[in-house]
C-alpha positions as CSV (number, residue, x, y, z in Angstrom):
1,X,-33.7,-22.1,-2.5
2,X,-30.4,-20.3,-3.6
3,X,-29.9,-20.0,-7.2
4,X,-26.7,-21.6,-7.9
5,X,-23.5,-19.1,-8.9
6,X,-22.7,-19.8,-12.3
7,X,-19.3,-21.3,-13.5
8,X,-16.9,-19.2,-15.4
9,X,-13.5,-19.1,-17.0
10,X,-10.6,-17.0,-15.9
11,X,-11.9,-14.1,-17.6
12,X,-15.6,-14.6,-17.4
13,X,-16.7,-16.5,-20.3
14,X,-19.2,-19.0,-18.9
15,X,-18.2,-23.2,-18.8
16,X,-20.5,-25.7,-20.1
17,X,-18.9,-28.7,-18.2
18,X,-16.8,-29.0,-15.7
19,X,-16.3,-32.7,-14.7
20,X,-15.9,-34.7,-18.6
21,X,-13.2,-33.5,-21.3
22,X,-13.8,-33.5,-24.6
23,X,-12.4,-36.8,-26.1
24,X,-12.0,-38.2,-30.0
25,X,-15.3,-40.5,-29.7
26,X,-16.5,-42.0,-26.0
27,X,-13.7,-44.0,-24.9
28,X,-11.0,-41.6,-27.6
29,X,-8.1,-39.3,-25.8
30,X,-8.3,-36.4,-24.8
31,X,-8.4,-33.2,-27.7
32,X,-6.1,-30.4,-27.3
33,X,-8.7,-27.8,-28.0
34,X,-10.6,-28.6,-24.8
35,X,-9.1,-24.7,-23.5
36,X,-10.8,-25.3,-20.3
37,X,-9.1,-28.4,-19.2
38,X,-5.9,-26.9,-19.9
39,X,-6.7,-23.3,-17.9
40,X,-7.5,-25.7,-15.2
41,X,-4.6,-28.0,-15.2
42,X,-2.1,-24.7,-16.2
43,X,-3.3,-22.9,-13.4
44,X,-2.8,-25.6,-10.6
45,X,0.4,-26.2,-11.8
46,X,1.1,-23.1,-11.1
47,X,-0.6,-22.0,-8.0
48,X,2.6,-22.5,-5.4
49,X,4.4,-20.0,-4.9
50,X,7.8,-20.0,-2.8
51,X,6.9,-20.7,0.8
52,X,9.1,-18.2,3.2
53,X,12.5,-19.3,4.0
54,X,12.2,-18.8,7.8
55,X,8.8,-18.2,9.1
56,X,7.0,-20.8,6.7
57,X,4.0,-21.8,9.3
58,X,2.0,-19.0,10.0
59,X,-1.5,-17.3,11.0
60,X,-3.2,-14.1,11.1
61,X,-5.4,-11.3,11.9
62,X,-6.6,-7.8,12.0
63,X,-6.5,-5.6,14.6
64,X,-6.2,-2.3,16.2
65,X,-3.7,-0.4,18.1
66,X,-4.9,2.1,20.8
67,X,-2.6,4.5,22.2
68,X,-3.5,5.2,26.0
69,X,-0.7,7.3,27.0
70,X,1.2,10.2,25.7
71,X,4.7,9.3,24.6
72,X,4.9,12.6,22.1
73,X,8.4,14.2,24.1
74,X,9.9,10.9,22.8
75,X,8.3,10.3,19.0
76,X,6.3,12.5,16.4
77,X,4.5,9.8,14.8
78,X,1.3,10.2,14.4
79,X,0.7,6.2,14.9
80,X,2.1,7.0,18.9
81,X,0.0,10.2,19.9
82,X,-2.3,10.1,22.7
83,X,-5.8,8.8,21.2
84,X,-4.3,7.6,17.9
85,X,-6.4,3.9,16.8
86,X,-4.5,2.3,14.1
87,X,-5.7,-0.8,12.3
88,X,-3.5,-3.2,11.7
89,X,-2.4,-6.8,10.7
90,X,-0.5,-9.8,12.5
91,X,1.0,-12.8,11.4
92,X,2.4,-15.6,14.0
93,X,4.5,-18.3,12.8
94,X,7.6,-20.7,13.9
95,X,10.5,-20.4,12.7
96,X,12.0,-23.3,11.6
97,X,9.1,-25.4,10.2
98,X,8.0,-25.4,7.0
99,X,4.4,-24.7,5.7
100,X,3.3,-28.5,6.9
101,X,5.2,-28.1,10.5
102,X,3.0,-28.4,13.6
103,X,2.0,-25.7,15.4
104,X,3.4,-26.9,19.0
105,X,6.8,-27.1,18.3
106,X,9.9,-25.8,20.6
107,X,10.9,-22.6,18.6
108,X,10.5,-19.3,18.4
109,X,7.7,-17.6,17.4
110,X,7.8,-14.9,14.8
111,X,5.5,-12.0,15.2
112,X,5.1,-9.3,12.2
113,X,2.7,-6.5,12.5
114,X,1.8,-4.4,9.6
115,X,0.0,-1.0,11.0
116,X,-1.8,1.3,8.5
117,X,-0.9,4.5,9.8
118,X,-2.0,8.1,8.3
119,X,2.0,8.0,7.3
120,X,2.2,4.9,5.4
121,X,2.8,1.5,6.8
122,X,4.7,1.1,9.9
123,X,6.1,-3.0,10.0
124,X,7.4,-4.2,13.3
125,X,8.9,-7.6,12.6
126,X,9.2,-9.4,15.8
127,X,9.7,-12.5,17.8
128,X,7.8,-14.0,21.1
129,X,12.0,-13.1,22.7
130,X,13.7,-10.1,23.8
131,X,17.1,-11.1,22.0
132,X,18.3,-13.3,19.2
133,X,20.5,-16.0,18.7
134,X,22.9,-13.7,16.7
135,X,24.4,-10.2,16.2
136,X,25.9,-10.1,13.1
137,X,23.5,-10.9,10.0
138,X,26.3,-12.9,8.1
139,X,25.5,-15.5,10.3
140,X,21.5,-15.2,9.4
141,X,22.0,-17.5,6.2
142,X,23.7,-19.9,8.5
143,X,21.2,-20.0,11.5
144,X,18.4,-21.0,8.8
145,X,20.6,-24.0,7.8
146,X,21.6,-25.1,10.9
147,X,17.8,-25.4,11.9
148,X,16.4,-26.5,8.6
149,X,17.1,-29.8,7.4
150,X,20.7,-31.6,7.0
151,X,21.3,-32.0,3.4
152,X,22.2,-35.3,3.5
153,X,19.6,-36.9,5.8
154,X,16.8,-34.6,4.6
155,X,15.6,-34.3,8.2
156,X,16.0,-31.9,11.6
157,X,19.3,-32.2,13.0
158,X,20.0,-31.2,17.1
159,X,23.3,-31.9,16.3
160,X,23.2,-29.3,13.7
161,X,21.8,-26.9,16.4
162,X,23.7,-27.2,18.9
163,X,26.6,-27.4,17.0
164,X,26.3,-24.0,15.4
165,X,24.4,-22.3,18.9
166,X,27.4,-23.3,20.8
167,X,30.1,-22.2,18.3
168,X,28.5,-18.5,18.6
169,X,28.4,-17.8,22.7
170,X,26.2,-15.5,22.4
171,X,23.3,-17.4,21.4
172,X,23.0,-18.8,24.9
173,X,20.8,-16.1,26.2
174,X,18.0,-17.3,23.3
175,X,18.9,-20.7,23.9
176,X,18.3,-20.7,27.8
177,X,14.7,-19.1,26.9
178,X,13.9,-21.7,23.9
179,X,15.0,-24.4,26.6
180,X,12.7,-23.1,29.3
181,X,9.2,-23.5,30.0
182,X,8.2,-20.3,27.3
183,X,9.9,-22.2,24.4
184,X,6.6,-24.1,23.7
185,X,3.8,-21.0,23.8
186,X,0.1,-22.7,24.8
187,X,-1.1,-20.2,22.5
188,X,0.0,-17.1,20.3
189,X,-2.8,-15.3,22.9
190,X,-0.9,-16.5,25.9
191,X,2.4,-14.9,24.8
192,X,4.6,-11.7,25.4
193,X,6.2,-10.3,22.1
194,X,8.9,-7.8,20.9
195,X,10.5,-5.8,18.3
196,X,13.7,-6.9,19.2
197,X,15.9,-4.6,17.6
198,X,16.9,-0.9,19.2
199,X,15.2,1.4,16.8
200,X,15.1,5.3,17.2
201,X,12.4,7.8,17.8
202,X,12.7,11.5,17.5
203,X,9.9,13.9,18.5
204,X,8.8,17.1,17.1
205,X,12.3,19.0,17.8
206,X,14.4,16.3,15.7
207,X,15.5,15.1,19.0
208,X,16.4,11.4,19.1
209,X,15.7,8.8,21.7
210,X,16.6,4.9,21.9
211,X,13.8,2.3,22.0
212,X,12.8,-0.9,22.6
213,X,9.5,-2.6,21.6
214,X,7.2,-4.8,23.9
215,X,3.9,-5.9,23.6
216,X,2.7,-8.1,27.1
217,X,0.1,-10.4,26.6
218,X,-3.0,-9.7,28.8
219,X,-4.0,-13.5,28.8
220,X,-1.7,-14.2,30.7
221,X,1.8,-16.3,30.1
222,X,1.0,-19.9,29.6
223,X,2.8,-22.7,27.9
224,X,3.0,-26.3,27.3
225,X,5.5,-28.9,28.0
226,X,7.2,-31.5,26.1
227,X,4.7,-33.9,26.8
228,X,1.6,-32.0,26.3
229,X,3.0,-30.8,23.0
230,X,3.8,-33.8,21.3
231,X,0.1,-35.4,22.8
232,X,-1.7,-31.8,20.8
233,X,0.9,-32.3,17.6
234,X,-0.4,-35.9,17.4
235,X,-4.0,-34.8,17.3
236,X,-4.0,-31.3,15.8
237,X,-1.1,-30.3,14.0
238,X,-2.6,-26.6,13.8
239,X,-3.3,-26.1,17.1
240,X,-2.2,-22.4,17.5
241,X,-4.3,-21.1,14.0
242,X,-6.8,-22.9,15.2
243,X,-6.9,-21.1,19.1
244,X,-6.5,-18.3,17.8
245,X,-9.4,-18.0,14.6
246,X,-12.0,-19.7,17.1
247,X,-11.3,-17.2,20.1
248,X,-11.7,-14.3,17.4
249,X,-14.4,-16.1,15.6
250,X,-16.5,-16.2,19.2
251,X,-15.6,-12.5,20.0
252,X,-12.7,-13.0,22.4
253,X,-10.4,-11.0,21.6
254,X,-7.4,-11.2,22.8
255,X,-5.0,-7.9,23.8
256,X,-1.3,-7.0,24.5
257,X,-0.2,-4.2,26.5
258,X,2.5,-1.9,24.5
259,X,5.4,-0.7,26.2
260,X,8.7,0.9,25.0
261,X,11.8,1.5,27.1
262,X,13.7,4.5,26.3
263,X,17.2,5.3,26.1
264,X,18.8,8.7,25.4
265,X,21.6,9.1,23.4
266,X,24.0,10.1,26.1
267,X,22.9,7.1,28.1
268,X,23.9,5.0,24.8
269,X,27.3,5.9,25.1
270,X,28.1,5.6,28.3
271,X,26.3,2.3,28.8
272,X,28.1,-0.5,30.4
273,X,27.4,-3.0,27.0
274,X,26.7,-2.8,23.3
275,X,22.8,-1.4,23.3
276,X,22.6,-1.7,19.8
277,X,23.2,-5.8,20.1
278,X,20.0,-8.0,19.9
279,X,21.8,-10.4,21.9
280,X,21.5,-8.3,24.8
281,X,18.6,-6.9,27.1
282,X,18.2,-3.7,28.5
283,X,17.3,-4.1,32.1
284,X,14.0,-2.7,33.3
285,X,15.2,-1.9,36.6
286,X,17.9,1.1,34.8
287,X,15.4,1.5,32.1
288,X,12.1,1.2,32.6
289,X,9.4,0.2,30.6
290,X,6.9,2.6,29.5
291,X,3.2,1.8,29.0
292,X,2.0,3.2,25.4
293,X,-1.4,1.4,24.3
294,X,-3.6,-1.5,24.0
295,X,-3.1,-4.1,21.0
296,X,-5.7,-5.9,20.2
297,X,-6.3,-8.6,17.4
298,X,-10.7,-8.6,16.3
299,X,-11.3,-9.9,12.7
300,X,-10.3,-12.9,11.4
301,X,-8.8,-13.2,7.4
302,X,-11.5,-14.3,4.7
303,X,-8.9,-15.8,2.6
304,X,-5.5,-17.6,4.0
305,X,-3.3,-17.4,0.7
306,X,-4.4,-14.2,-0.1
307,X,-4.2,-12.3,3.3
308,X,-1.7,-14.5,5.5
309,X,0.3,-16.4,3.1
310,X,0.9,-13.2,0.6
311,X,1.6,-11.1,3.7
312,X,4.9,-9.3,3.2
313,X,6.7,-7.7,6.0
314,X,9.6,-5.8,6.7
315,X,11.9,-3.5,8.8
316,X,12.6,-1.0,6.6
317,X,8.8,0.0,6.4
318,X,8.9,2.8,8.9
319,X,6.8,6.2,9.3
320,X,7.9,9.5,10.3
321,X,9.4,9.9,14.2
322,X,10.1,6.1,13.8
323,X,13.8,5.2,12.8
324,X,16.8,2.3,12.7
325,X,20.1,1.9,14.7
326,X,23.6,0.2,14.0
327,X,21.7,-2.9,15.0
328,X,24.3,-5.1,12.5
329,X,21.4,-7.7,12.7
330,X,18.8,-4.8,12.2
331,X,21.0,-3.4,9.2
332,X,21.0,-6.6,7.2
333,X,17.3,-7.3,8.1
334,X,16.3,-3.9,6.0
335,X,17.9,-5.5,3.2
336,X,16.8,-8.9,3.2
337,X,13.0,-9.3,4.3
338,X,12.1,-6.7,1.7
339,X,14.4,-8.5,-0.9
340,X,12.8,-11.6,0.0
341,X,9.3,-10.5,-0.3
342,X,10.0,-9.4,-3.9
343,X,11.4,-12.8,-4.6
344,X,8.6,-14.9,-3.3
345,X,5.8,-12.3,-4.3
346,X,7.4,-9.8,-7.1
347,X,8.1,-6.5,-7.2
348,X,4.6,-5.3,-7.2
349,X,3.9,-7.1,-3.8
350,X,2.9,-4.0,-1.9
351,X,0.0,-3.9,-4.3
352,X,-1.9,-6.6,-2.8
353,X,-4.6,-5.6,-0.7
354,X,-3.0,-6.6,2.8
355,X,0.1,-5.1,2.1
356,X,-1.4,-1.9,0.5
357,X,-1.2,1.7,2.4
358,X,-4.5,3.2,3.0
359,X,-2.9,6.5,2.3
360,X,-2.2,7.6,-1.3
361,X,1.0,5.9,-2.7
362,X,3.3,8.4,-5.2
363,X,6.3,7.1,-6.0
364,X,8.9,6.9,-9.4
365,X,8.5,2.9,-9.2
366,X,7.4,1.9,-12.4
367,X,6.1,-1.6,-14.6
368,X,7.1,-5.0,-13.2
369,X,5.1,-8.3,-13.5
370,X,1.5,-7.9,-11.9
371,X,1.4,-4.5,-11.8
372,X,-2.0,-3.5,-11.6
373,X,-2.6,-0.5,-10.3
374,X,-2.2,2.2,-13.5
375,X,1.5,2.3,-13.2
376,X,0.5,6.2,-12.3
377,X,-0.9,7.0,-16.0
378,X,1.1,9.3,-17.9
379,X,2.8,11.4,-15.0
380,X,6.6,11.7,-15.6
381,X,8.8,8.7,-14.5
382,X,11.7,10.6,-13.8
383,X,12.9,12.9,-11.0
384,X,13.7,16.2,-11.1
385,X,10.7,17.4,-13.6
386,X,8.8,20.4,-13.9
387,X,5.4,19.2,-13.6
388,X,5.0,18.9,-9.2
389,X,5.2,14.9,-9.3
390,X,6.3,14.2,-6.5
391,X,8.2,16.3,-4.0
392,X,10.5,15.1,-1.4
393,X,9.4,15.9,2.2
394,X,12.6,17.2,3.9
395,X,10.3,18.3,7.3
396,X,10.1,14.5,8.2
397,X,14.0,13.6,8.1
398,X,15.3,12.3,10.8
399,X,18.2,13.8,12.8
400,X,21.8,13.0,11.7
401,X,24.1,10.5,13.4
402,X,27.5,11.1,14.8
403,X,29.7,8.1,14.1
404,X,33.2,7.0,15.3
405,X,35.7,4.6,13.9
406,X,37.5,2.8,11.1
407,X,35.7,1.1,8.7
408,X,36.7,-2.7,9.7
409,X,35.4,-5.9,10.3
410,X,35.3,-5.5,14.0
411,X,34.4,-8.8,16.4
412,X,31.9,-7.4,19.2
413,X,33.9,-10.8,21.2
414,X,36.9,-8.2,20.8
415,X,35.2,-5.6,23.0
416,X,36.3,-5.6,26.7
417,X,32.4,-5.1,27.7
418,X,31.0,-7.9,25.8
419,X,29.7,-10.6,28.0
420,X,27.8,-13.4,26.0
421,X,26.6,-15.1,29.3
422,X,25.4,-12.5,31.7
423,X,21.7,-12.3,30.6
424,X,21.3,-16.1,30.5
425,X,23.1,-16.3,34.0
426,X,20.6,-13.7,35.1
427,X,17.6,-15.5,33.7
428,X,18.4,-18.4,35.3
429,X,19.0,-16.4,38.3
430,X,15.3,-15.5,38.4
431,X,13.9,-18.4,38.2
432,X,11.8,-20.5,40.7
433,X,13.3,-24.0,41.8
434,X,10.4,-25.8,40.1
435,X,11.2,-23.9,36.0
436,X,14.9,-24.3,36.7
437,X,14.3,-27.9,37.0
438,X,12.0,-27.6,33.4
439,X,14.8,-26.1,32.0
440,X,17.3,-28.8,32.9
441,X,15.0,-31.5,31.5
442,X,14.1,-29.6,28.5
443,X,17.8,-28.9,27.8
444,X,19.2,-32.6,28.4
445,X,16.1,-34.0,26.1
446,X,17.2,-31.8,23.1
447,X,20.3,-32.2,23.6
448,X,20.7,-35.7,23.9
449,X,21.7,-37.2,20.7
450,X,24.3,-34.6,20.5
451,X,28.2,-35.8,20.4
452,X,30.1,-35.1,23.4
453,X,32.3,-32.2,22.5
454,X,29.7,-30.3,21.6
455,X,27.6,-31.0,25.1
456,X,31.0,-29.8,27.0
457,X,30.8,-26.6,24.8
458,X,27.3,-25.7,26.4
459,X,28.0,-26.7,29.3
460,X,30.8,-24.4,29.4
461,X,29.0,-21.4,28.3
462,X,26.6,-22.6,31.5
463,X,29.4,-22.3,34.0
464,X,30.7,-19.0,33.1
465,X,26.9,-17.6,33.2
């Protein structure tokens, strides 16, 4: 028989008892000095911390990225050469739920990937969507309320929704996707997902290219209808974590294609739309995609709140021949998740061991709550110094960026080229009789309690698509 592991206090001192408090006499109140009682009860209190504002619900996992093919005339990071295996770590989650929402709701899925590359971290934050339901990120503060809960019913309002979708046109090519058969995933294994945003790679000679991220899921696409989801939500609420732990747990494993398509810089400006919008697609057909690897997800977490709830993502993390673009949602984004992160974890959150680099960290950031690393000793904190610590890397900057225009607040709705509809209309388009017909039903069931006006503005936006 086991020995049992002995009880201790927060810093190791053993505990006598841990079920009766010390009392004044056997039926007396309780006495302030019993310290352990108040650890216990201090440290419960205290053992929340803010759930994510979007994104609330979510699992994980580790993995691996293998690179199959070479893509080097495009990028120079290491991450992307021929051969290169990455590990990695994933988080899927919905978007508008909170931390008690079930799994098999009709949303989005978030998908952030943290890969720990010989460079640093590289963070794709992504959805289970090519586009978004907005360009510009002033509006990003808005979507969230819009899909939360309405302040004065403290529930989910599709009045709220489809008030605010249909006010910004181009939202309907998400909406059309969230409204089809895909907007209910059977699985995070039986999904496609996407960096969304145009990013930038540059190769070896500093020469920058374009590039969208896709990761096709080899499962196979398969998804759940309205009836089927609410029959799951009633009897397992975490329906998707559990899929995906127990397919991992019994050694299938599941795997995603990688792709990128690739535009060049002269094709940027000459093409026919906004490629920096993540309202818009780039069509495969004009730009191809290109395969890149095999993703795979292989090891489950050993600890939720420490590896999947304290996960911290964000755009900005990027590696060498990996870079932004005037993306305006892409732009805010670098901003906010990281700002976000340090509000919900603190400052010191890439410290905790599924955030941390595996590569050696030297940086001027210094003290903050938790830090708990050293705080680098007694090396200078300042920049320039005399001493070697640490020098800036010029070889890995990333070409300039020729730029054009005022400085305004410009309205993409003002540019002659901007169509809101065409994507959606081309969706639709594609699809067989039988998931047009899913669409239709899914569309009039959400949208049902809606007032009038705002089922004539959708309805709108579906006639000039």
């Amino acid at each position: 028989m086991n020995e049992y592991k002995k009880l201790t206090n927060e810093v190791g001192a053993p505990v006598a008892d841990n079920e009766h408090s010390i009392t004044a006499g056997p039926r007396g109140p309780v006495v302030m000095q019993d310290v352990w009682l108040m650890e216990k009860m201090a440290h419960f209190n205290r053992e929340v911390i803010p759930e994510r504002r979007m994104h609330a619900k979510g699992w994980g996992a580790y993995g691996k990225l293998t690179v199959t093919n070479d893509i080097s005339q495009y990028t120079k990071a290491k991450v992307l050469q021929p051969g290169a295996v990455t590990e990695s770590f994933t988080r899927f989650s919905t978007v508008a739920g909170e931390r008690g929402a079930a799994d098999c709701e009709r949303d989005i899925r978030g998908v952030a990937t943290k890969f720990y590359t010989e460079e640093g971290n590289w963070d794709l934050v992504g959805n289970n969507t090519p586009t978004f339901f907005i360009r510009d990120v002033h509006n990003f503060s808005d979507l969230n309320r819009a899909v939360k809960r309405d302040p004065r019913t403290g529930r989910r309002s599709a009045q709220n929704n489809w008030d605010f979708w249909t006010l910004l046109p181009e939202s309907f090519h998400q909406r059309t996707i969230v409204m089809s058969d895909r907007g209910i995933p059977a699985s995070f294994r039986h999904m496609h997902f996407f960096g969304e945003h145009t990013f930038s790679l540059y190769n070896a000679k500093n020469e920058r290219f374009w590039c969208k991220f896709h990761f096709y899921t080899q499962q196979g696409i398969k998804n759940l209808s309205n009836e089927e989801a609410a029959r799951i939500n009633g009897m397992d609420r975490e329906y998707h974590g559990k899929d995906l732990y127990e397919s991992i747990e019994k050694g299938d494993f599941p795997k995603w294609t990688m792709y990128i398509q690739i535009m060049t810089e002269e094709q940027a400006k000459n093409h026919y739309e906004n490629p920096f919008d993540i309202t818009k697609i780039w069509p495969k057909g004009e730009f191809p995609l290109i395969e890149v690897g095999v993703y795979e997800l292989n090891r489950n977490p050993e600890n939720y709140f420490a590896e999947v709830e304290q996960a911290a993502f964000t755009p900005a993390h990027v590696v060498p021949g990996i870079g932004f673009s005037p993306d305006r949602f892409l732009q805010g984004r670098l901003f906010a998740y990281g700002d976000a992160q340090r509000y919900r974890l603190g400052v010191n959150h890439n410290q905790i061991p599924v955030n941390r680099a595996k590569v050696d960290v030297n940086e001027y950031h210094r003290d903050g709550a938790m830090r708990v690393d050293g705080n680098y000793g007694s090396t200078p904190a300042y920049t320039p110094n005399s001493y070697g610590y640490w020098t800036a890397q010029p070889e890995v900057m990333e070409p300039p960026l020729d730029l054009e225009g005022a400085m305004y607040r410009y309205d993409p709705k003002d540019d002659p080229t901007d169509d809101c509809f065409r994507a959606g209309g081309n969706l639709w388009r594609l699809l067989t009789e039988d998931k047009k017909q899913i669409l239709i039903d899914n569309t009039a069931a959400d949208i049902a309690p809606v007032t009038v006006n705002i089922k004539y503005r959708h309805a709108v936006h579906c006639y000039l698509a």
